[in-house]
Steps between C-alpha positions, in 0.01 A plus 500: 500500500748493746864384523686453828838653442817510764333779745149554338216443359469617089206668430348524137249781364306514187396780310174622386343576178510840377243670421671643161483162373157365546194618394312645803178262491734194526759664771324436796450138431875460398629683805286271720595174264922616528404542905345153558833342229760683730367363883433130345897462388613661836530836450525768799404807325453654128625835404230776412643788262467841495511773272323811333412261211334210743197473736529544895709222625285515869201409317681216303598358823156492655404278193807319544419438899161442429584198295808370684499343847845539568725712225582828588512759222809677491402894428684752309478784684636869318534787742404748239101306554434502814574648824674228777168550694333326267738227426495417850092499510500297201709209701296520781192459333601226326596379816212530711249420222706196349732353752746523238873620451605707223856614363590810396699605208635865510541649195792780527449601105312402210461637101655874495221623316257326737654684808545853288126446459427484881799827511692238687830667416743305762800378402561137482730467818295718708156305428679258702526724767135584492382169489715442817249743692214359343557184604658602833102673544327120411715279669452757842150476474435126422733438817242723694732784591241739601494792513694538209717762448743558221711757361703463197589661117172343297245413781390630856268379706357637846362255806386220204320202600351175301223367545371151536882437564662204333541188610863436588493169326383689145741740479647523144822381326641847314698409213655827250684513215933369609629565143635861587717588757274732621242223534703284669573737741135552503433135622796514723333793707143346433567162651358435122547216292712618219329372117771463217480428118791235517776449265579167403680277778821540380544863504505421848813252556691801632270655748180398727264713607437668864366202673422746810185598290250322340481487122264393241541450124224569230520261216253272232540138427431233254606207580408108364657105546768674256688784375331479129190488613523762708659742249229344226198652742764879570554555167107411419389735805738746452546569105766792432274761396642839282214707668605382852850622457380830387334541785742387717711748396264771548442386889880528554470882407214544755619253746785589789517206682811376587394095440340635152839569416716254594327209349477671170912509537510165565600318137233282353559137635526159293315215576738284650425673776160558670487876554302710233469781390290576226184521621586814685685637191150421339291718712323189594622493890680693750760247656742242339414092459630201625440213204566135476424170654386421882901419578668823325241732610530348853858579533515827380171551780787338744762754412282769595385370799860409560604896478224534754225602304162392692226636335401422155224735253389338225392661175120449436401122445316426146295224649529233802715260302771749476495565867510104580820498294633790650431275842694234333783695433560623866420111617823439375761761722684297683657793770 
């Protein structure tokens, strides 16, 4: 899935199940099904989460790669798990036993109480600095600086050294979190591509974004031949729900992330436009949606892509179908 804009290439991700949501006996088959769905419509990678609540995200991946011929999973990775040693053997292996890419996602924060749990006590703004040096440590040794040496705050290392290296060609894409300033300055000094919840187009008539870095959006989408249809199948799949909201509320008391809060500022939006809201104010998903037909959904995709947003996440697909009319929907930018 793959739209050729003014100076690039789009890219589009999926996302994969969590395993929260479905029973374990039936996950592995869905996370290979929601694998095989994403690389037939086109996509180049599908987002694996990460948290205290979910299973290892590496291992998710292997079933995802295993199943796949070409999509490359697209990893959470949280400091507070693993040492950058690791990270780094975890690409390579992937690498040298699969011929295949991977993406990483670095995770700066996460659930308060999660992190309190770990005695992860940084402040938000300096997790940011951490995860600099963490990823500072991977991308050294994936690029075969060796010996490795490395002196900072949060991590040292002493004459380091990876092995098998990595193929140059299957080095990975590092995407974090561009909703703070702290995590845009993040990506800035990573060379990382910078992931935003958006706001709807028009909040952003007065200002573009930093076209010097690359930027990403996460978002869900229903679309159909027209906007009633479309909204008919939201409002089916997405049903306001009392015990949703309650629990929304209680994740904003646990929750310190900066994109957490600004879309829960953001006013809830009618439907003569396509952005939407209440599935997040539900508890049912963690990004906003785009709804309405192939055309309306296609421009707003355009508008993005026209602040020079590249890189598209999409919230987890309920079936094939839905992904084909997702495809649909970005078959009609016109750049």
């Amino acid at each position: 899935m793959q739209i050729m804009s003014p100076d690039n290439v789009v890219e589009v991700f999926s996302t994969c199940p969590s395993s929260k949501t479905v029973d374990s006996r039936a996950y592995l088959k869905q996370v290979a099904e929601v694998a095989r769905w994403s690389e037939e419509v086109g996509c180049k990678g599908i987002l694996v989460y990460s948290d205290n609540s979910l299973i290892d995200p590496w291992l998710v991946s292997q079933v995802i790669i295993a199943n796949t011929r070409t999509l490359s999973p697209l990893i959470a990775v949280q400091p507070v798990y693993m040492h950058p040693y690791s990270v780094a053997k975890m690409v390579t292996t992937f690498g040298y036993i699969y011929g295949r890419k991977v993406y990483l996602n670095m995770v700066a924060g996460g659930f308060k109480n999660d992190l309190l749990a770990l005695n992860d006590k940084t402040p938000h703004d300096n997790r940011y600095d951490r995860l600099r040096e963490y990823t500072a440590i991977i991308k050294a040794l994936l690029q075969g600086e060796k010996p490795l040496s490395f002196e900072g705050t949060y991590y040292q290392v002493d004459k380091l050294s990876l092995l098998p290296p990595l193929d140059a060609a299957l080095y990975p894409g590092i995407f974090v979190s561009g909703s703070s300033d702290a995590g845009l300055a993040a990506a800035r000094s990573m060379g990382a591509t910078a992931i935003q919840y958006p706001k709807p187009t028009r909040e952003y008539l007065s200002r573009q974004i930093d076209k010097r870095l690359d930027s990403g959006v996460r978002m869900g989408i229903v679309s159909r031949e027209s906007d009633e249809e479309a909204w008919t199948v939201a409002h089916k799949r997405f049903p306001e729900d009392r015990k949703g909201q309650l629990t929304y509320q209680m994740a904003m008391k646990v929750s310190d992330s900066v994109w957490h809060q600004q879309l829960s500022e953001l006013a809830k939006v009618n439907e003569k436009t396509p952005y939407w809201l209440i599935p997040f104010q539900n508890y049912k998903t963690a990004c906003p949606y785009l709804v309405g037909s192939y055309d309306r959904v296609g421009q707003e995709l355009a508008g993005y892509i026209s602040l020079g947003y590249r890189t598209f996440i999409l919230d987890i697909p309920p079936t094939r179908e839905e992904l084909v009319h997702t495809r649909r929907a970005f078959n009609q930018v016109s750049i």
